[in-house]
C-alpha positions in Angstrom: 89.5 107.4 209.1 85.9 106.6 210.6 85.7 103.3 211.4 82.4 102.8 210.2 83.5 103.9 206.7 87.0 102.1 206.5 87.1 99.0 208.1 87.7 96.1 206.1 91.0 94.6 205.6 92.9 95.9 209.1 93.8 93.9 212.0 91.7 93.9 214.8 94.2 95.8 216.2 94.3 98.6 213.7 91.1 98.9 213.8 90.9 99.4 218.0 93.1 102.1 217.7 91.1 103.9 214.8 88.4 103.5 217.1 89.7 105.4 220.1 91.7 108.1 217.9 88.5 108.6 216.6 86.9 108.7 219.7 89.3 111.1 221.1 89.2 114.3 218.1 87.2 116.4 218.5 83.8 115.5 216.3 82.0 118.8 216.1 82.7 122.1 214.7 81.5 124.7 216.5 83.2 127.7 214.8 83.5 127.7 210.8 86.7 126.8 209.2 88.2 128.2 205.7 89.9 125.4 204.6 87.1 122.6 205.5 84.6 125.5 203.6 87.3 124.6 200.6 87.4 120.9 200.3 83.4 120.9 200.6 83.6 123.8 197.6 82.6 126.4 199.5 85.0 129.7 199.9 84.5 131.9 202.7 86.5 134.8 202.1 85.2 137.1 205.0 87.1 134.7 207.6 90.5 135.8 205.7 90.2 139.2 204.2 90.9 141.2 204.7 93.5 140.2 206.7 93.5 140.9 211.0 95.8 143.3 212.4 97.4 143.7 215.7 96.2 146.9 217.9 99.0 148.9 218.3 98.7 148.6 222.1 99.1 144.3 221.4 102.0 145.7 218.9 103.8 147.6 220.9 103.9 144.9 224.1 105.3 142.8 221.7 107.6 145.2 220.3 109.0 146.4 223.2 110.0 142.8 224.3 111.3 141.5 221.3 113.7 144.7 221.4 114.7 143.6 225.1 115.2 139.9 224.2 117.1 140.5 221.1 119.8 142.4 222.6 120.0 139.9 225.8 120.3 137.2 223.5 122.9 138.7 221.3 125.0 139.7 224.2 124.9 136.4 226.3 124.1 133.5 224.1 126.7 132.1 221.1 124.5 130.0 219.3 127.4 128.3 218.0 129.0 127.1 221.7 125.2 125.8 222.6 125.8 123.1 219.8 129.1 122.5 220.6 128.5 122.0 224.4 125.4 120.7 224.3 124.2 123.4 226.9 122.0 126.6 227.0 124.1 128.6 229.3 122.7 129.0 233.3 122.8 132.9 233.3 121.1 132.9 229.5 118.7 130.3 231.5 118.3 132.6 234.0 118.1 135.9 232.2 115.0 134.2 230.7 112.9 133.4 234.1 113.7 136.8 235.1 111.9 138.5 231.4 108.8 135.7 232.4 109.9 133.8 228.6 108.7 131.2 230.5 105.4 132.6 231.3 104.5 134.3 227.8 101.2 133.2 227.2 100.0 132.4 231.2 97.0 135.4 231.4 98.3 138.2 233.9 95.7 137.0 237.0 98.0 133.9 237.4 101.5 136.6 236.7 101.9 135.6 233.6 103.1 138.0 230.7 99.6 137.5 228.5 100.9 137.7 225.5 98.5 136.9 222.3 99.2 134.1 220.2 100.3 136.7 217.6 103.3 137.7 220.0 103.9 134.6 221.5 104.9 133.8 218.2 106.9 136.9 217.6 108.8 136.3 220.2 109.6 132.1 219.0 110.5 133.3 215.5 113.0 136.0 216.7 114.4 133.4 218.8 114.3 130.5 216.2 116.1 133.1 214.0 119.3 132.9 216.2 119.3 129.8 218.0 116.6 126.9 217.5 117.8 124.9 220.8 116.6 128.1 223.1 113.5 128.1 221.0 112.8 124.8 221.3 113.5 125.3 225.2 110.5 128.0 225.1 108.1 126.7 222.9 108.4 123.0 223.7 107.5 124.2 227.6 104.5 126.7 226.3 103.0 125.1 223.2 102.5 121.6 224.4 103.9 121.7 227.8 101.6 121.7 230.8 100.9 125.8 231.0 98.6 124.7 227.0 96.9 122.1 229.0 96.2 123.7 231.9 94.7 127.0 230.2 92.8 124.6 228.1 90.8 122.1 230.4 92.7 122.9 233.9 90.5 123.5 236.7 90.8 126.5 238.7 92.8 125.0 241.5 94.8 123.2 239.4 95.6 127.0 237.6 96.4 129.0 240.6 98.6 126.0 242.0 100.7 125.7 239.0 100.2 128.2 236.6 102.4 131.2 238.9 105.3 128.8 238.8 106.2 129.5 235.2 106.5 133.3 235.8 109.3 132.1 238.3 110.5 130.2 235.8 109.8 126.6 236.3 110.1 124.7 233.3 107.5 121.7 232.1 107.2 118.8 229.7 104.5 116.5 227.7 105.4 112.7 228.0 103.2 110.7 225.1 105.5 109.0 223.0 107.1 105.8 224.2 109.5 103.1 222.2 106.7 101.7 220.6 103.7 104.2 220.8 104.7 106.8 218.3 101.1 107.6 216.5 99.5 104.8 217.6 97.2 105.5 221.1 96.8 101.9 221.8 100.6 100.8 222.0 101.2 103.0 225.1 102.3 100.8 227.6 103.0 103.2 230.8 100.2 102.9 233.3 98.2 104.4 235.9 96.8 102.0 238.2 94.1 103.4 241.3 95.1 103.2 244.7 93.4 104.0 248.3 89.7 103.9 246.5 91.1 106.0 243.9 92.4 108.8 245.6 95.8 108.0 244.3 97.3 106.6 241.1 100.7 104.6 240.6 102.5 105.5 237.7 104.8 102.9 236.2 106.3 102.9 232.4 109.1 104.3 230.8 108.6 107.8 228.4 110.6 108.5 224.6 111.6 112.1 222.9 110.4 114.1 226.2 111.5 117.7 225.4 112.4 119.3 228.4 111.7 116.0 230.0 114.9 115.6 231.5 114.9 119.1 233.4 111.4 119.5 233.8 109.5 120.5 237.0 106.4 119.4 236.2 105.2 117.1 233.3 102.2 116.5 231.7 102.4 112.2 231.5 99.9 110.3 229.5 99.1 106.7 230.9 96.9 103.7 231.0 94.1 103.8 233.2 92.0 100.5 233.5 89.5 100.0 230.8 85.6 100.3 231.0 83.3 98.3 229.7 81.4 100.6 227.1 78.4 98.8 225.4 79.4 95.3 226.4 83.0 95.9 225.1 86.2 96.8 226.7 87.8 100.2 226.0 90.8 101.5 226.6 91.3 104.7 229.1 94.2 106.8 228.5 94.6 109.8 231.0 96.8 113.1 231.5 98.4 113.1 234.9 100.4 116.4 236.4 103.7 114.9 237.4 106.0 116.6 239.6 109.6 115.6 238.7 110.7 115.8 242.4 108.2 112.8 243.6 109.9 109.9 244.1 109.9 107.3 241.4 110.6 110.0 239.0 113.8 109.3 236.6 115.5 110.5 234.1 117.2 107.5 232.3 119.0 108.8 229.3 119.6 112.2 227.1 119.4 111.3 223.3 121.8 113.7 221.0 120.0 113.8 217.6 121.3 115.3 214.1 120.7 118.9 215.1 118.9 121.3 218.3 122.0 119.5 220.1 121.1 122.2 223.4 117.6 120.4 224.1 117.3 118.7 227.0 115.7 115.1 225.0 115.5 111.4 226.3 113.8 108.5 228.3 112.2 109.5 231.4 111.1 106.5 234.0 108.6 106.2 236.0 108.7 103.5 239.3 105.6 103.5 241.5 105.2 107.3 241.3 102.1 108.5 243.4 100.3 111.4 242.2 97.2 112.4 244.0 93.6 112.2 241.6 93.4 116.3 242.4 96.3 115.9 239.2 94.1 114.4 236.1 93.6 116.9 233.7 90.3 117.3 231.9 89.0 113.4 233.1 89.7 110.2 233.3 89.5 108.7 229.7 90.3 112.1 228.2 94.0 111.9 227.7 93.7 111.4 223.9 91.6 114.6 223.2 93.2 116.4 225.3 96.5 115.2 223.7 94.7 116.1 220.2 93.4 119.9 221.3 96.8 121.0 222.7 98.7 120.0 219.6 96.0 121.6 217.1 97.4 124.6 219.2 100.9 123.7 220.1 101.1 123.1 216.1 100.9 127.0 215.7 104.2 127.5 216.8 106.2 125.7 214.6 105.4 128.0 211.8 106.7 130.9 213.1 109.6 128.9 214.5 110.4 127.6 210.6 109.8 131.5 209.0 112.3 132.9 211.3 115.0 130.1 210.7 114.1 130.6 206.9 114.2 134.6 207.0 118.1 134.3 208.8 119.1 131.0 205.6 117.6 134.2 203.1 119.8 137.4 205.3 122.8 134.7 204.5 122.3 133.7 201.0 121.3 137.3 199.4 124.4 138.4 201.3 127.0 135.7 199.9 125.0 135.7 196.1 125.9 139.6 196.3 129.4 139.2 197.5 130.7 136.8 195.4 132.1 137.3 192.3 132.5 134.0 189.9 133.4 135.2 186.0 132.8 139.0 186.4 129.6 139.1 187.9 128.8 138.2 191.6 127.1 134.8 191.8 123.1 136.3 192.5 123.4 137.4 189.0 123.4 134.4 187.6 120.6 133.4 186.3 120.5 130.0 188.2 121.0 131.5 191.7 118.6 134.1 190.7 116.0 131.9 190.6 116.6 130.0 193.8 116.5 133.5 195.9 113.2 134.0 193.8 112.1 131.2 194.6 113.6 131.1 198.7 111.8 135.1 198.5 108.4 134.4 197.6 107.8 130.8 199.7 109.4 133.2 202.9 106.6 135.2 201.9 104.1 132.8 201.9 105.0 131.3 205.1 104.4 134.4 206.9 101.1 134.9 205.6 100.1 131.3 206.7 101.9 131.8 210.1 100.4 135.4 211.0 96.7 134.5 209.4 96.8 131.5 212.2 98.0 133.2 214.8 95.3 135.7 214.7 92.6 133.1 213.7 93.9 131.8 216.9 93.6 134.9 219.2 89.6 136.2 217.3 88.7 132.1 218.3 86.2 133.0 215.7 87.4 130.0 213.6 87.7 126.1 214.2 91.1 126.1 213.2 92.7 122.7 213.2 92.9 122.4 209.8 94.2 125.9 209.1 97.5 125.1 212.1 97.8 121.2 210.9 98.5 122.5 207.2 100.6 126.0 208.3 102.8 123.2 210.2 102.9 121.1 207.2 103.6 123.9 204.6 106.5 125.5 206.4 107.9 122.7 207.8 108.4 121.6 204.5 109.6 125.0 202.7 112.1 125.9 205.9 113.6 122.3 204.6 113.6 123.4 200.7 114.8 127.3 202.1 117.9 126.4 204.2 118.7 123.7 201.7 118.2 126.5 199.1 120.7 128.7 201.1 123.5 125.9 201.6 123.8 125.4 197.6 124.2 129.1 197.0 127.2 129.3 200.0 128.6 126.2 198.8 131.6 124.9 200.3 131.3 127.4 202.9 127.8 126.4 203.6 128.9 122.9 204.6 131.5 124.1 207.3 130.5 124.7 210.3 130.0 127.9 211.6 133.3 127.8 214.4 135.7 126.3 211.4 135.0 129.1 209.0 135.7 131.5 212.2 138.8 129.8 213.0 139.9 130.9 209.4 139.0 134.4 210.3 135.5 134.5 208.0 132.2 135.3 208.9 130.8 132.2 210.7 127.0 131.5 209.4 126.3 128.0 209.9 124.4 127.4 207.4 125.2 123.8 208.5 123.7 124.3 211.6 120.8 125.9 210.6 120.0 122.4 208.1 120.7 120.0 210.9 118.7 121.8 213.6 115.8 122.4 210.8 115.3 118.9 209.6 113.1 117.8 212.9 110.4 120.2 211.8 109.0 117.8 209.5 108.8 115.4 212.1 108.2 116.8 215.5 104.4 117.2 216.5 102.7 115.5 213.7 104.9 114.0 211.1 104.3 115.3 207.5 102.8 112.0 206.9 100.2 112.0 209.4 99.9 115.4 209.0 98.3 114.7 205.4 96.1 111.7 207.1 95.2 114.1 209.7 94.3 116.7 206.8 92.6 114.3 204.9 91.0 112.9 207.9 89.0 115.8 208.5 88.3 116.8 205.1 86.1 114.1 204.8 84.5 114.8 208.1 81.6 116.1 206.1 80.9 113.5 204.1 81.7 110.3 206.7 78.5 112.4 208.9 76.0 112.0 206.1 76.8 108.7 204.8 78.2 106.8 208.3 74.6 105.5 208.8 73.9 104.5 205.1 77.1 102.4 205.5 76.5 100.9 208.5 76.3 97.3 207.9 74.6 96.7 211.0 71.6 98.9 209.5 69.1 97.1 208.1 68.7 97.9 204.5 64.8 98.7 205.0 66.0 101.4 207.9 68.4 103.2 205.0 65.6 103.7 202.1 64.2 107.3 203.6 68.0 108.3 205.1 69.1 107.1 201.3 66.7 109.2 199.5 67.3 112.3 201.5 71.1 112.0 201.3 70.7 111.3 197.5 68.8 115.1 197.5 71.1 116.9 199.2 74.2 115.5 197.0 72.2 116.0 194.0 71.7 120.1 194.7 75.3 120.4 196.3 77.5 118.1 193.0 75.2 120.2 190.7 76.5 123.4 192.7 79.7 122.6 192.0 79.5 122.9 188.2 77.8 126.3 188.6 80.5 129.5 187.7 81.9 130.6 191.1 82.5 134.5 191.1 84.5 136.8 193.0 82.5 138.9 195.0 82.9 142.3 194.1 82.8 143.8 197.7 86.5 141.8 198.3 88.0 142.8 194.6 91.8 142.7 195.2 93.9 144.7 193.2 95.6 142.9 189.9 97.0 140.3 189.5 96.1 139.1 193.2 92.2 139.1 191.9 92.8 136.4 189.4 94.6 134.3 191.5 91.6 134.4 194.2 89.3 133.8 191.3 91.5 130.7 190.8 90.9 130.0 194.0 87.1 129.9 194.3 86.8 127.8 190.8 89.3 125.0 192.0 88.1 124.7 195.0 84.6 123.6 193.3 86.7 121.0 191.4 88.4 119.9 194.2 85.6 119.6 196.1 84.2 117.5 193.2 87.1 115.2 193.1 87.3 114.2 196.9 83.6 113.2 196.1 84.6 111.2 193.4 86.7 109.4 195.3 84.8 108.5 198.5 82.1 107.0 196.0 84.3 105.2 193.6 87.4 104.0 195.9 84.7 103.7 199.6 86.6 101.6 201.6 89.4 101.4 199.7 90.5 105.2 200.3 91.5 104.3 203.4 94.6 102.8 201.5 95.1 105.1 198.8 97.2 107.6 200.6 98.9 108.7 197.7 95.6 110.0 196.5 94.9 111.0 199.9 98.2 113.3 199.9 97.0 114.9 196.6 93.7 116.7 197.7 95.6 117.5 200.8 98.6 119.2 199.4 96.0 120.9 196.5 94.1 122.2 199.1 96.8 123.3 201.1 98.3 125.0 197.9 94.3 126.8 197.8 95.0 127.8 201.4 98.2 129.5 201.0 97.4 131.6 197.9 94.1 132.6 199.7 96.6 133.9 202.7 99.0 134.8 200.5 96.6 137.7 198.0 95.5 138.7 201.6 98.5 139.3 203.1 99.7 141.3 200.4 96.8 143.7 200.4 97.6 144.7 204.1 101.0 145.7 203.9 101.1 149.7 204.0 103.9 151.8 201.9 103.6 152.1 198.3 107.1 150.4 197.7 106.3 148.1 199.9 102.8 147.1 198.8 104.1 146.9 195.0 107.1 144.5 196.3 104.4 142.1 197.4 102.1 142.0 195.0 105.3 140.8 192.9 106.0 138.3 195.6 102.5 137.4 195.8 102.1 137.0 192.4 105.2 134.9 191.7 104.5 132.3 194.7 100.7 132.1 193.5 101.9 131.2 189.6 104.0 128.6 191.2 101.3 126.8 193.7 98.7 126.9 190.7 101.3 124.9 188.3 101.5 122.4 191.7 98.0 122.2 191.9 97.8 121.4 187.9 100.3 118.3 188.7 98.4 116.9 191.4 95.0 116.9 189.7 96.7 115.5 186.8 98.2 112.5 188.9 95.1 111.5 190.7 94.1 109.8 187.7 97.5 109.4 185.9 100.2 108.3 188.4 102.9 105.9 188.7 100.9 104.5 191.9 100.4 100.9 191.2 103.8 100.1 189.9 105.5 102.1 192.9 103.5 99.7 195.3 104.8 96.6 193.8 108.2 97.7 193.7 107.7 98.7 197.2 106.3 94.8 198.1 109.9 93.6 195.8 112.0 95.6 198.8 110.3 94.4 201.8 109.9 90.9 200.9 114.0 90.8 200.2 113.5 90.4 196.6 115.7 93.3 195.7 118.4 92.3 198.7 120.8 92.0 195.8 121.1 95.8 195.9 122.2 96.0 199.1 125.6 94.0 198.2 129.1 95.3 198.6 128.6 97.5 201.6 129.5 96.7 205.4 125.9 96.1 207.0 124.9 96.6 210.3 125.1 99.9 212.9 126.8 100.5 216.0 125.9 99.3 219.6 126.4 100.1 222.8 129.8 97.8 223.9 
């Protein structure tokens, strides 16, 4: 949160790193954006509907290609030996460099494939769909590895040196977290110090969670640089250095194995005295952070697609089994309880690929600021893949918890199921945390309001400086809160066909009155909304609920064949009936919630006061011997 706006009761410390996040995003917004339009009550329909196509020239590159991956795949890659061994296989590896996977995105003038965003992610889901370690392979090297920072803020010399690599396959990394710099910028403790007048820089720290890190060619490393002196006070310089993994004082220190995407190549890279040249800072020196921040609003676009195509595959599995099995006389889809889960697993499948192809073309048009629309696709189907697979795992049952090479080694079909869950779960996690993904949300949506009122806050303004700013900012809220209360129409020149027009309708009314109750609370709570995250998560997951069903009726519109068309309208339909009773709920808890008592009880646990719960069991974990 602005600094300006929420900082009373943080450390010092907090507050330095609030400081130079909020340095670091990016502050203006050159393009318009849906979803800010719809926590300031505005809707702007015409920037979803109706909803972007592919040309059938962008359609058919991508078709032809995912047809050629697909049956490589199948033939030379077992999903299920990649989590057993740990490995992706070195002729699947190099099958791969030789179809430029490694080079999908890199515009054809450096030999690059130039895909769109739109088959870029095509090509992730199909992959995700069969195994998520090769995905993660690809898309950890191309969303956020150094081809996304290079396109983004490289120079020219810095694009024709490296760029033509990745066609021949070279495979790259992004080092930012360390042990104890997760989301917090001013923990990092890996430096860059200046050598030879600052024609060199000596990198020395130690790297955490570096996909790809540990057989990389080239990484993009975030470090320390010395601070400058910036109105009389010290701030902190973090920078983005290219890092050739063959320089010396380059090493690769561990692999972690996590809970699932067993294949990826994941662990604590070192870094002793490595000279890089200053020809290898990307953007400038001090721009680490928002360079870090631009290439994840992007890289974020990914993970969608990756999560649909996991969830699509947990759907082929489940419909199968429901149909197959029969439990008293009926197979087990007819019941009325799994029923509803493969409802319920249909329509959110649905909705993630409206969210995940709306973004991807928002992407490509760059018509829209979209780091709102990615942070909340990445939070919505992060967090239905989880529900999905889970979804899948209870209808299978027992055969949903064994692994995929047990039930084959009993002669029936192997679907891991199992696998599927374990290698899903990191999705709420990996580049942006749901949590801070709701901060980050929430962060943003207020961007409006922290501009008007950060100089009527300012405690260092004089109060005689604020009386004209004051009475002008009181004008403009006066005309824009009574907007809010005005009726909000559907504009006849976008009527959808029933029911999809009353759920849009729903749309533009509660965004008015969410609009009205974000309002409410940066007056009432000020300073204090820093801390109330819990109403914080509320306007962020009712506005992402408005998002969805605005992608959602638009989605549905564009989908040619009759059948077809009528099928999603009934998807459409039943996803949008669901978000608007979650949207109910969290309007309803923003004033009535459990809040309060849920902190306390929360203080009781940390302080040790309810240690007594934590009896009879054998404490402590495993170490190294």
């Amino acid at each position: 949160m602005s600094s300006t706006l929420f900082d009373k009761q943080i450390s010092q410390e907090s507050r330095e790193s609030l400081e130079l996040a909020e340095e670091s995003r990016q502050a203006e917004w050159q393009h318009p954006s849906f979803v800010s339009g719809l926590f300031q009550g505005a809707v702007n329909w015409n920037l979803i509907h109706p909803f972007p196509q592919q040309t059938e020239e962008d359609k058919q590159k991508g078709d032809l290609y995912l047809n050629r991956l697909g049956k490589f795949l199948k033939a030379n890659l077992n999903p299920e030996e990649v989590d057993q061994t740990r490995e992706i296989p070195k002729k699947v590896i190099a099958g791969l460099r030789e179809m430029g996977a490694f080079a999908l995105k890199i515009p054809t003038q450096y030999g690059g494939l130039g895909f769109s965003q739109v088959n870029y992610n095509r090509v992730v889901h199909l992959v995700s769909s069969y195994c998520a370690s090769t995905a993660a392979l690809l898309s950890a090297h191309q969303s956020i590895g150094v081809p996304q920072p290079l396109l983004l803020f490289g120079t020219e010399e810095q694009k024709r040196k490296y760029l033509p690599r990745f066609r021949k396959g070279a495979i790259s990394a992004f080092a930012l977290t360390e042990a104890g710099a997760g989301s917090d910028p001013c923990m990092m403790k890996t430096t860059a110090i200046p050598i030879q007048d600052g024609k060199y820089y000596l990198i020395n720290g130690e790297k955490l969670w570096c996909t790809n890190g540990n057989i990389a060619d080239v990484i993009v490393v975030m470090a320390q640089t010395p601070p400058k002196i910036v109105n009389g006070k010290e701030k902190p310089q973090i920078t983005a250095f290219i890092v050739e993994t063959d320089s010396p004082g380059f090493e690769v220190a561990y692999r972690c194995k996590f809970m699932g995407l067993n294949a990826i190549q994941n662990g604590v890279i070192r870094f002793r005295n490595l000279k890089v040249p200053r020809e290898n800072i990307i953007l400038a020196e001090g721009e680490g952070l928002r360079l870090a921040f631009t290439t994840l609003n992007t890289g974020r676009l990914t993970l969608p697609a990756a999560a649909t195509g996991l969830s699509k595959w947990s759907l082929w599995v489940a419909r199968r089994w429901a149909k197959e099995r029969v439990q008293w006389g009926c197979p087990i889809g007819e019941h009325e309880a799994i029923a509803s889960q493969l409802s319920d697993m249909s329509a959110t499948i649905f909705a993630m690929e409206a969210i995940t192809w709306l973004t991807s073309f928002m992407a490509d048009q760059k018509k829209c600021d979209i780091r709102l629309e990615a942070a909340m696709a990445k939070l919505f189907c992060s967090e239905q893949n989880w529900k999905v697979v889970n979804e899948a795992l209870q209808i299978r049952g027992g055969r949903g918890y064994e692994s995929g090479p047990s039930l084959a080694g009993r002669n029936e079909e192997g679907s891991s199921l199992e696998r599927a869950m374990r290698d899903s779960r990191l999705n709420t996690i990996v580049e942006g945390s749901s949590e801070i993904m709701h901060l980050f949300i929430a962060r943003e949506a207020l961007d409006s309001h922290i501009k008007r009122m950060k100089f009527i806050l300012d405690p260092k303004v004089s109060a005689a400086r604020k009386i004209r700013p004051a009475l002008s900012l009181a004008l403009h809220y006066f005309w824009w809160y009574l907007k809010l209360w005005t009726p909000a129409f559907w504009p006849s020149q976008r009527k959808l066909t029933k029911p999809l027009d009353g759920h849009m309708r729903f749309v533009t009314r509660t965004a008015r009155k969410l609009a009205r109750k974000l309002f409410h609370k940066v007056i009432f709570l000020q300073q204090k909304l820093a801390f109330k995250q819990n109403t914080l998560n509320r306007l962020v997951d009712i506005g992402t609920d408005l998002f969805v069903i605005s992608c959602v009726c638009s989605y549905a519109e564009s989908l040619p064949g009759q059948k077809k068309a009528e099928n999603c309208r009934e998807l459409a339909d039943f996803f949008c009936r669901q978000a608007r009773n979650r949207i109910k709920g969290s309007f309803k808890e923003l004033s009535r919630n459990q809040d309060r008592l849920s902190n306390l009880i929360s203080k009781r646990v940390l302080e040790g006061e309810l240690e007594w719960q934590e009896t009879d069991i054998i404490r402590g974990g495993n170490k190294k011997s």
